[in-house]
N, C-alpha and C positions, 0 to 999 in steps of 0.2 A: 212808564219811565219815572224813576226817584231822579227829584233834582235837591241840591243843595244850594242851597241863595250861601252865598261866602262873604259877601259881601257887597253894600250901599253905601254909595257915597254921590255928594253933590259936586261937579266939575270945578264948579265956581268957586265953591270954599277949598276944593284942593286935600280934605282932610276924609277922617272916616267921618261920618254924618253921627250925629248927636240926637236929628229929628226923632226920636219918640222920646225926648225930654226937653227938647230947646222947638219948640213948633215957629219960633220967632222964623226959621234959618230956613222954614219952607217956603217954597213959592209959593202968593197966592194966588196965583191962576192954575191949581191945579182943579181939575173936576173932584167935588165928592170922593166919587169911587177909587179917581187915582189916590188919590189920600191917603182912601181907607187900603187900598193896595203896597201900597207904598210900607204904610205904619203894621198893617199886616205880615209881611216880608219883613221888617227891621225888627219884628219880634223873633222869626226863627233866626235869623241872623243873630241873636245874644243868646237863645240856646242854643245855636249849633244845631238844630233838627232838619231830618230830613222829610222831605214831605213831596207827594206824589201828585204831578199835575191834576191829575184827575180833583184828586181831594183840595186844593186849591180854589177847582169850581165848587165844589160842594162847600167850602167854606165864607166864600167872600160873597157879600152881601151883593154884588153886581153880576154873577157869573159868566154872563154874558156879554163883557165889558171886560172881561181879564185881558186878553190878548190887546187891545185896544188901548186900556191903563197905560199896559205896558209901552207900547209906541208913545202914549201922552208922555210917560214919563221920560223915556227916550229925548223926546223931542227939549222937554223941560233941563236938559240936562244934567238928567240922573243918570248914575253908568249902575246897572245890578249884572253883577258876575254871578252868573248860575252854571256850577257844574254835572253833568252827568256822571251816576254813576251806578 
């Protein structure tokens, strides 16, 4: 399955997210991994790449931890729109 991250953003600011230039506007109670997930994903979000879950695990420093991030960040309220395609 290709998914496309379209987009990140934080509930709370209301706007598109800035985090991988402004780290001020993150929470800090995120985990490490969520972080690194996080700032991971809002890199293919400014290129526009697709990229294949599988390779996600193979990329991110926690693989094991991906799906989980994700509900942290869920919880933190980040909204990440990922489409299928």
């Amino acid at each position: 399955m290709k998914l496309k991250p379209s987009s990140i953003f934080n509930k709370e600011y209301n706007d598109e997210a800035t985090f991988c230039h402004d780290v001020d506007k993150l929470k800090t109670n995120l985990s490490t991994s969520a972080l690194s997930l996080l700032l991971f994903l809002a890199d293919f979000c400014e290129s526009n790449s697709y990229i294949e879950y599988s390779d996600l695990l193979e990329v991110h420093p926690y693989p094991s931890k991906v799906r989980e991030n994700l509900n942290e960040l869920l919880e933190n309220g980040y909204v990440i729109v990922i489409h299928n395609i």
